[in-house]
C-alpha positions as CSV (number, residue, x, y, z in Angstrom):
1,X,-48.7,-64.0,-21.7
2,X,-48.5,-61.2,-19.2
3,X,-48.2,-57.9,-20.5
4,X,-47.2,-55.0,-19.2
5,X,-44.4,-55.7,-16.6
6,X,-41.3,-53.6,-17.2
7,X,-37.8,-55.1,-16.2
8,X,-35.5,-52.1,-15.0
9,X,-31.7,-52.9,-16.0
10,X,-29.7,-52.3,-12.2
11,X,-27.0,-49.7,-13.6
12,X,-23.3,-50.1,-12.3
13,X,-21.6,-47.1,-11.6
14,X,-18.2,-48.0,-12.5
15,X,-14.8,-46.9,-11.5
16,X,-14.4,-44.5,-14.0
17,X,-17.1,-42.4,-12.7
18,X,-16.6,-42.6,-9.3
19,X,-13.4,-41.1,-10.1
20,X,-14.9,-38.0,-11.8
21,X,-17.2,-37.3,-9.5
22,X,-14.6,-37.5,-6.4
23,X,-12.3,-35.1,-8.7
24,X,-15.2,-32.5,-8.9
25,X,-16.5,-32.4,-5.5
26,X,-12.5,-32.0,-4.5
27,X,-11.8,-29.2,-6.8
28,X,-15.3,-27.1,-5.8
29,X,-13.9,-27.4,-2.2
30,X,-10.8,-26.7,-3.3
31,X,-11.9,-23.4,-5.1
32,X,-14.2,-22.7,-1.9
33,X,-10.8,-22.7,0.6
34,X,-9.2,-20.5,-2.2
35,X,-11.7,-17.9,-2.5
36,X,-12.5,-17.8,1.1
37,X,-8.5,-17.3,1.7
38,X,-8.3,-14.8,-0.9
39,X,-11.1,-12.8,0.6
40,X,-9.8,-13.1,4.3
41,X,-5.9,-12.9,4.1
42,X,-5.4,-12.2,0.2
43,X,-3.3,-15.3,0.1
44,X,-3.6,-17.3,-2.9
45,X,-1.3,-20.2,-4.6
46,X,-1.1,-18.9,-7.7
47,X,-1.0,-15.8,-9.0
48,X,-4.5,-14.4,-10.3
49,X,-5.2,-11.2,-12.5
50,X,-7.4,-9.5,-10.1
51,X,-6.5,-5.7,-9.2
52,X,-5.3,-5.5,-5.9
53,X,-5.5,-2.0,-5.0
54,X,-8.4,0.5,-3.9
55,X,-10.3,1.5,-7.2
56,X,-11.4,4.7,-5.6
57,X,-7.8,6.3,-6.4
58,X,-7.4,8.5,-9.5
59,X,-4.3,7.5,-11.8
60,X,-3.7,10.4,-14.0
61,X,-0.5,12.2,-14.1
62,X,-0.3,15.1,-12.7
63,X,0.9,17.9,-15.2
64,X,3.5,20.2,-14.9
65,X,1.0,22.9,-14.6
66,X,-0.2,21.5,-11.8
67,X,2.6,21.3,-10.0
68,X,3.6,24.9,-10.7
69,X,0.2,25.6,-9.5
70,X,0.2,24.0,-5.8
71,X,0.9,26.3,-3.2
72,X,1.2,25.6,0.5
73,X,2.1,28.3,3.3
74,X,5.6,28.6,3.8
75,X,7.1,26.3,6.2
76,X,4.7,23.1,4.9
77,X,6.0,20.3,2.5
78,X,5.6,21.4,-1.1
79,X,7.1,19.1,-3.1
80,X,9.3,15.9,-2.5
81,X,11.3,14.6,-4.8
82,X,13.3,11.0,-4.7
83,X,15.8,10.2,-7.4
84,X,16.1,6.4,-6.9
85,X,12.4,6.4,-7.1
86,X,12.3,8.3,-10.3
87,X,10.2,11.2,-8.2
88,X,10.7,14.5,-9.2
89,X,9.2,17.0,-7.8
90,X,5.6,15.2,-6.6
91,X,3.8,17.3,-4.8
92,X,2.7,16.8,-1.1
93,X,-0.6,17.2,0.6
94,X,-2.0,17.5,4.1
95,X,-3.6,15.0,5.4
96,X,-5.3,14.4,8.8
97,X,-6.7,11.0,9.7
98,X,-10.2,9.8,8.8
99,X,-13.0,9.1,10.7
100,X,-12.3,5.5,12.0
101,X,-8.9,7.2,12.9
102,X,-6.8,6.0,10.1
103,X,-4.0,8.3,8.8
104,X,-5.4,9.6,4.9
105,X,-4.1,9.1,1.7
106,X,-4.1,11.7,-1.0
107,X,-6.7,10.5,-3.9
108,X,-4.2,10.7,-6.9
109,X,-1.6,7.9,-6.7
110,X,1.1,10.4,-7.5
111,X,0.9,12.6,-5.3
112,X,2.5,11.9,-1.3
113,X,0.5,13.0,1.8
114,X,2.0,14.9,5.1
115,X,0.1,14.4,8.7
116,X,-0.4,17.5,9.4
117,X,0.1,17.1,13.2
118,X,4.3,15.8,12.5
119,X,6.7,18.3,12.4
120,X,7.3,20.7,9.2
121,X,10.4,20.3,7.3
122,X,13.4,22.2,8.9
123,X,12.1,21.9,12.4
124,X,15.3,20.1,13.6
125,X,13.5,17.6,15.8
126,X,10.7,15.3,15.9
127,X,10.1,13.3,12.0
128,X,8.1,14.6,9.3
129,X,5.1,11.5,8.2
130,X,4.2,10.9,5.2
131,X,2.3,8.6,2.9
132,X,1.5,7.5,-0.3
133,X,0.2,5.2,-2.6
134,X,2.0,1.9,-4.1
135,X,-0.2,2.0,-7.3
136,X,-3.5,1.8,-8.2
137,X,-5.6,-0.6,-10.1
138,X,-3.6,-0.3,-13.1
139,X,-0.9,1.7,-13.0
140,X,1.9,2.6,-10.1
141,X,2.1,4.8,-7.4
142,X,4.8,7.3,-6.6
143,X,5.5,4.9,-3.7
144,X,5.5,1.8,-5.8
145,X,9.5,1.3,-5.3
146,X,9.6,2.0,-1.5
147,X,10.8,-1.6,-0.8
148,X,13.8,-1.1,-3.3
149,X,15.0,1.8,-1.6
150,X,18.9,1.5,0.1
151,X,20.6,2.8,3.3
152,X,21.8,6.3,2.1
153,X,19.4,6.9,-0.5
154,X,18.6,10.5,-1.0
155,X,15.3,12.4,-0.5
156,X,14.6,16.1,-0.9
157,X,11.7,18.0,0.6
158,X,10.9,21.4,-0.7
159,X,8.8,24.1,1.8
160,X,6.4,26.5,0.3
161,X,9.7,29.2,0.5
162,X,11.7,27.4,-1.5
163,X,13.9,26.2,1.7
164,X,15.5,22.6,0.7
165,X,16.1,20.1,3.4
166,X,17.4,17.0,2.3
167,X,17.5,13.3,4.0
168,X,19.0,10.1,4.1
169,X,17.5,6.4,4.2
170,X,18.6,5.1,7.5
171,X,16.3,2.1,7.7
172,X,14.0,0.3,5.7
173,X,11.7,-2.0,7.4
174,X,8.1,-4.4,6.7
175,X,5.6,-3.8,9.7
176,X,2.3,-5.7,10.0
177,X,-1.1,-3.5,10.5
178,X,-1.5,-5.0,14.0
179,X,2.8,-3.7,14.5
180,X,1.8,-0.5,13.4
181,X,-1.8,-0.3,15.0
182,X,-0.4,-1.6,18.2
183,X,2.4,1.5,19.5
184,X,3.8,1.5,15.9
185,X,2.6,5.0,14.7
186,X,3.8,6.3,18.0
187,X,6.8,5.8,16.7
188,X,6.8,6.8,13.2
189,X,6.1,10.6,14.8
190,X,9.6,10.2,16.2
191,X,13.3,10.5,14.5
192,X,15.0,7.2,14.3
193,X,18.0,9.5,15.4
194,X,16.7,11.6,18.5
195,X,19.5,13.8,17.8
196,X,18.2,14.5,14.1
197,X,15.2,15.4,12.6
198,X,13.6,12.9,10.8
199,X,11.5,11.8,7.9
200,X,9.3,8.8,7.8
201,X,7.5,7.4,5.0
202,X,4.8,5.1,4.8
203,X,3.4,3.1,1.9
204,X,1.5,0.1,1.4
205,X,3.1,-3.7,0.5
206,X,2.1,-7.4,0.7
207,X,-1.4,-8.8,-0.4
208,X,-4.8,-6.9,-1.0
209,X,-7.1,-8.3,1.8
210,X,-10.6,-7.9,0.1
211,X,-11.8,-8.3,3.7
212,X,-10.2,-5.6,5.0
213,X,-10.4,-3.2,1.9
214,X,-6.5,-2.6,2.1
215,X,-3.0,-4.7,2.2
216,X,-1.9,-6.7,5.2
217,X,1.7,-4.9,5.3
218,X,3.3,-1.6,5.1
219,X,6.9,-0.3,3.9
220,X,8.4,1.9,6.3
221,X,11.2,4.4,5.1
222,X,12.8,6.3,8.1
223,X,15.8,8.5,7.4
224,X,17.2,11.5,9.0
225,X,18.4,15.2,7.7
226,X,21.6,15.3,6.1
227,X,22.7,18.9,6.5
């Protein structure tokens, strides 16, 4: 008898398995596409819990001490207030542009930011910019609502004297970064009403682009003085 020789059973890979392993090997792709989306457009197909806003920003309120407390030189924005926003009183800060050229933010997201190089409030020409943030990684921002805002909605800007000037919405609109970036700004240091001075706001809306560190859109608000 011989001994020793080993018969090796052929194995059949059967339907069944071919099935699985086709169902993995699509859904790792598929996760690849969605992450690599995510990361270059922030678009995704379902909704994920993933913060999409810049962690840097600080999210405490801001007390009424501190409010009392910020002071600006007289003909600067102190304080703005919007009561269809629910904003009352925030104050404002001047801001220039970074070093890659890029208007600033303030750091806490309830406070608003004025470009220090648009006109002051009461000028009677040219628009007053500012920004602000939509939220931050867990709370809201003062400008979390911009999108809601309607034609005729009131905003109030207070100077460091105590002079009042007060505005109306005259347009909202969505501009890409590339609208904005390309003769966009340009435009946002300008009244939408030559005739009147103007305010425009600016706050961030669509998706967080990991990428790019920022969202791909931004709210406009452009409204004109009132009295």
């Amino acid at each position: 008898m011989a001994t020793g020789l080993r018969i090796r059973q052929k194995r059949e890979l059967h339907i069944g398995q071919w099935v699985f392993w086709l169902i993995l090997v699509a859904a790792i792709v598929g996760c690849l596409w969605i992450g690599y989306r995510y990361y270059m457009t922030g678009e995704t197909p379902i909704p994920v819990p993933i913060a999409r806003a810049n962690p840097a920003v600080e999210e405490h309120e801001v007390t009424s001490q501190k409010k009392e407390e910020h002071t600006v030189p007289p003909t600067h924005p102190r304080y703005i207030s919007v009561p269809s926003l629910s904003v009352d009183n925030a104050r404002v800060l001047k801001m220039g542009v970074k070093s890659n050229g890029e208007f600033d933010t303030p750091v806490n997201i309830h406070d608003s930011g004025w470009y220090e190089k648009s006109v002051v409030p009461g000028s009677g020409y040219g628009a007053v910019l500012m920004d602000g943030h939509n939220g931050g990684p867990t709370k809201g921002g003062i400008f979390e609502n911009l999108p809601n805002m309607k034609i005729g909605s009131a905003i109030t800007i207070e100077r460091g004297d105590g002079t009042k000037i007060n505005y109306k919405v005259a347009e909202t609109k969505v501009y890409t970064l590339e609208e904005l970036n390309n003769g966009g700004m340009q435009e946002m240091m300008k009244s939408i009403e030559p005739s009147k001075e103007g305010l425009n706001i600016i706050s961030c809306t669509g998706n967080w682009v990991p990428r790019m560190q920022t969202y791909d859109k931004r709210i406009v608000v452009r409204a004109v003085a009132s009295d």
